[in-house]
N, C-alpha and C positions, 0 to 999 in steps of 0.2 A: 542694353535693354533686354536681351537675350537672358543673359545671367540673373537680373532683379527675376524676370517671369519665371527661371528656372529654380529660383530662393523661393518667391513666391509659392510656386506649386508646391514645395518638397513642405513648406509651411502648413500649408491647407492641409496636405496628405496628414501630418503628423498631429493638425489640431484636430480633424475625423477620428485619429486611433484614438488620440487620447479621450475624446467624448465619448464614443462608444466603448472601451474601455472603464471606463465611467457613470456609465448607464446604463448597460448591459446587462441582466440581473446574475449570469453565469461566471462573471467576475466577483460575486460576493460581496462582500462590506467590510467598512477600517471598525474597527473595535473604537464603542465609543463608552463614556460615564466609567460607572464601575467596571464593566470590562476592560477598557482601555487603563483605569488604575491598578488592576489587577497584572497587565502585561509591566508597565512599570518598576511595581514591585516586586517583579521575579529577580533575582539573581541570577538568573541568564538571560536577563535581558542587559546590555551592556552597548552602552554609546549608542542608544537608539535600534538597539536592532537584538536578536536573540544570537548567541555565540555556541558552538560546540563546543565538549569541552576542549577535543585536542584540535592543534592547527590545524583547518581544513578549506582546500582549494576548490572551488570549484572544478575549476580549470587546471591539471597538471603541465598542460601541453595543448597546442589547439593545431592542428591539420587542418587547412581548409580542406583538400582533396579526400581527405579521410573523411570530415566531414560529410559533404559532400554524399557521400555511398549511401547516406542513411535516403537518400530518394531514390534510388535505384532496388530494384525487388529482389533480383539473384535468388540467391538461397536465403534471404535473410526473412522470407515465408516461406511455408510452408506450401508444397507444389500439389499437395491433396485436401479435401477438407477432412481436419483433424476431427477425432471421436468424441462428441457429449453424451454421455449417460443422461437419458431423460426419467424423468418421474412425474406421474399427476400428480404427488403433493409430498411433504415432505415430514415426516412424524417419525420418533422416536420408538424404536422396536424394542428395544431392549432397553428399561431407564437404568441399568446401573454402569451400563458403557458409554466411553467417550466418543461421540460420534463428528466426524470432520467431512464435509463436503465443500470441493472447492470450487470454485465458479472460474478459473479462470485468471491467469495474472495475481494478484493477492487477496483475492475474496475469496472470505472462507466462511460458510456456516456450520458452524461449533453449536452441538448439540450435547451441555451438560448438566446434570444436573435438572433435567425433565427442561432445561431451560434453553431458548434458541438466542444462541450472540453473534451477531452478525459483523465480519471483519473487514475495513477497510473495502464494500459494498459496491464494485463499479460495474454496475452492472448494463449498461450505453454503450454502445457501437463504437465511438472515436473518442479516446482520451486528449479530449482539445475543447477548448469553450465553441470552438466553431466544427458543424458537421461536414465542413470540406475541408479544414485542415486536419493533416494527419491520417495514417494508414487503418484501416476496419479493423474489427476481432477478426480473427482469423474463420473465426468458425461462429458466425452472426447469433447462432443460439443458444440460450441460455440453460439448466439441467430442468429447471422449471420456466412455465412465463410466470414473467413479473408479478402479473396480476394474480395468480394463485401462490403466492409467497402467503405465508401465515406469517400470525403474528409473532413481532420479534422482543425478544425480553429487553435488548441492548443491543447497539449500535457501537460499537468502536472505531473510530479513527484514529491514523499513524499522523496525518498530516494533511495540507491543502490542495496538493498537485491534484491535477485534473487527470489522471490515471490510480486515484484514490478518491477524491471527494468530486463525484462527479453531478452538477445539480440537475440533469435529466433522473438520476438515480433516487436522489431525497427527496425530488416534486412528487414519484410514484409510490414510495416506500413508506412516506414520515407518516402518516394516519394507523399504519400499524406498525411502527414500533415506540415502546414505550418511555424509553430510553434515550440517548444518547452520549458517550462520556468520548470529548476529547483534548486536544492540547491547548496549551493556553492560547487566546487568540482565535481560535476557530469557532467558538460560538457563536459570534459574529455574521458569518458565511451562513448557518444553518438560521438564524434569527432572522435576514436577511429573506429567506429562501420560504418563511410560514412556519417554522418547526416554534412550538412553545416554549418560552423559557423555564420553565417549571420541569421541560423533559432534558435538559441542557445540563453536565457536570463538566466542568472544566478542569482539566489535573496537570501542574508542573511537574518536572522530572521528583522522582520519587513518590509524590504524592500518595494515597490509596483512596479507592472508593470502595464504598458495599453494596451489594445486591443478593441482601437476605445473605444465603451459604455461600457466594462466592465473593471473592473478592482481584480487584480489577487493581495493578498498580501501573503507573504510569513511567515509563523507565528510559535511560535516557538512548541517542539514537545521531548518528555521523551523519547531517545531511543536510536541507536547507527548508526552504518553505519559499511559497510566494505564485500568487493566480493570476498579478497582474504585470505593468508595463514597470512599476517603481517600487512593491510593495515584498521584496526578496526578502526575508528573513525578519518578515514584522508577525509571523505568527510563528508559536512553537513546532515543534516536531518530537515524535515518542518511537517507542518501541512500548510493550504491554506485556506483562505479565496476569494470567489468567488463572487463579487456584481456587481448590474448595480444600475440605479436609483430607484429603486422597488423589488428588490428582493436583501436576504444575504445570503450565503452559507458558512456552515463550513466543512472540508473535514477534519479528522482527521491523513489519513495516518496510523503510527504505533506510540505505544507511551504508557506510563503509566500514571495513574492516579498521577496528580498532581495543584498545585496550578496557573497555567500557565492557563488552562480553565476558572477560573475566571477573570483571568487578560483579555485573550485576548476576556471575556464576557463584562466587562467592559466598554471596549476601543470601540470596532470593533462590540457588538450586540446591539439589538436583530438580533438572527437568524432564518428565515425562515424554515431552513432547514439545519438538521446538517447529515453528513456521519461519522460513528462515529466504530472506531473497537471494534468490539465484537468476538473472537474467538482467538485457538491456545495460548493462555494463559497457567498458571503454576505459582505455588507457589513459584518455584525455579528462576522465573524469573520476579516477579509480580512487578519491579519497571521499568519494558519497557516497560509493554502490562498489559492491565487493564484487571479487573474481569469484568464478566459481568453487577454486581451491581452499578461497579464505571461508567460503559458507559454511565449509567441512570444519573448518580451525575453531571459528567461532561456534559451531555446534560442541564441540569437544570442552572448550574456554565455559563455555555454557553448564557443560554438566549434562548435557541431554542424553536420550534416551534412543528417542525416536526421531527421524529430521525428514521433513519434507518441505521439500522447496519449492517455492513459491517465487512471483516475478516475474513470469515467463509462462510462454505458451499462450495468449491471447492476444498479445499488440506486438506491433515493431515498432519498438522508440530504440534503437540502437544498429548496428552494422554487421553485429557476426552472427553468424548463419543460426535461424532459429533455433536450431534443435543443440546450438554448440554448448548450451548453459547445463543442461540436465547431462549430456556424454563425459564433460568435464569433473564435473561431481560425482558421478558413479565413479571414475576411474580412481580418483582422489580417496572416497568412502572407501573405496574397497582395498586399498592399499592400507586405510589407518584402520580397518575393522568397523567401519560405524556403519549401523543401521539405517535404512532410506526408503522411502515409502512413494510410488511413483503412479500416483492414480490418476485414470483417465478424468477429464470434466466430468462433473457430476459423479462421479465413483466415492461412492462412499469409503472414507476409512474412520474404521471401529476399534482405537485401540485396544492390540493385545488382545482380537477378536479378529478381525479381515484386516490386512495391512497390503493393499495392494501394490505389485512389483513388476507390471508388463511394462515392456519398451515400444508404449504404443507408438511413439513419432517415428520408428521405424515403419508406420504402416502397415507393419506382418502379424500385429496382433491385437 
């Protein structure tokens, strides 16, 4: 009797996740009608699910015990609160420079082109559909509040993860931006959430969109997708390329090191200017999310110019000590000669005009 009441319960518990899961608006939506024929007919979408190109594991290795560390604090925050550059509003000083403000983790607002693009936008306290699971921002404030964000020309997304597409962030943001371009599958999520389909461009790997002089392509990226309990690799994933007549940007999104960086060096560089992740990494997962050393490789693979790394410094979703993402890459750059650009939140960087280079997480400056 024991055992049925203890099947019993474990039953209930699992049929609760999966309703609320299910109903919860911060899980998003399946892709249905022409959206859903649209994931179909990608070519990477394969045996029901979308595929990288190269073999890639989630999981290379799994450590319970290693595991494990990621709930434990140590050094893996930050033991001071870290520095945000604040601004009342946020406007273009100079329109013939490229202007990058990061917010943190992988949002970046890119100011080109008199035009505001806003990247991979998380701007919410806890990368989690739930406000008790998972660790804060380190540093709770944003370089603006929300509320005084102006309007934004485009919205770009990498992907679905809840430390990228965050719906606390799209409920506050989507009335002023005008925009939105992201990977196949993810219009859905934003459909779901109030954003109009009329503002909504969907791009499989390759693909290009326009925005008057610039042009947005959608480019490919080592990694996975998925917001809910079953739904792993049912929406795409990107990496973006950002160009007008004069200037090339590489946005890397999330992703592992692989052969795909030289490809889309190739093809689509030189790069002016690459965003490139460096942080939250692991052994156990090192073929979705690069080491610090491979950020540098693939900046090089790339063609870049300029590299700032992105991924880090706002959440702990990962074990080694906060600050070990950005000391590893400097040592790396500076050994192969590449240029790196290490600005505080909210610190403006102006390419080839202010390219700032303090080692703020040492706290001394």
């Amino acid at each position: 009797m024991t055992l049925v009441t203890i099947i019993l319960f474990l039953i209930l518990i699992l049929a609760v996740i999966v309703i609320f899961a299910n109903t919860s608006p911060q899980f998003g939506a399946k892709a249905e009608g022409g959206y859903r024929e649209r994931i179909i007919n990608s070519k990477n979408f394969i045996n029901g699910k979308f595929k990288n190109i190269e073999k890639t594991a989630m999981m290379t290795k799994f450590n319970l015990i290693d595991m494990s560390k990621i709930f434990i604090k140590g050094n893996t925050m930050p033991g001071f609160s870290i520095p945000v550059v604040k601004c009342d509003s946020i406007e273009q000083k100079n329109e013939s420079a490229i202007k990058a403000t990061w917010f943190g983790h992988s949002s970046i607002l890119l100011e080109i082109d008199n035009r505001k693009i806003f990247l991979d936008p998380m701007l919410g306290t806890v990368p989690s559909p739930l406000s008790w699971l998972g660790t804060k921002r380190f540093n709770g404030e944003l370089p603006i509040d929300i509320e005084k964000i102006p309007q934004i020309d485009a919205v770009l997304f990498s992907h679905d993860h809840y430390d990228h597409l965050d719906y606390w962030t799209i409920n506050k943001i989507k009335d002023r931006v005008k925009r939105f371009y992201v990977p196949i599958g993810v219009a859905s999520h934003l459909l779901s959430w109030g954003v109009g389909e009329s503002k909504i461009k969907e791009l499989d790997w390759w693909e290009t969109a326009k925005l008057e002089e610039l042009t947005f392509i959608s480019t490919p990226s080592r990694h996975f997708s998925g917001r809910g309990l079953f739904n792993r690799y049912s929406t795409l994933w990107c990496s973006w390329v950002i160009k007008n007549q004069n200037t090339n940007i590489f946005f890397s999104g999330d992703g592992g090191y692989g052969k795909t960086f030289k490809e889309i060096g190739d093809k689509l560089g030189p790069f002016d200017l690459t965003f490139l992740e460096c942080g939250q990494y692991n052994e156990s997962w090192s073929e979705t999310h690069m080491m610090p050393e491979e950020t540098v490789q693939a900046h090089i693979d790339l063609k870049g110019e300029l590299l700032m790394p992105i991924h880090w410094g706002a959440f702990k979703l990962s074990i080694h000590p906060w600050q070990e993402p950005i000391e590893r890459l400097l040592k790396k750059a500076k050994s192969l000669n590449v240029k790196v650009t290490t600005p505080k939140i909210g610190e403006p960087v102006i390419f080839n005009k202010s390219i700032p280079c303090s080692k703020w997480w040492n706290n001394k400056s």
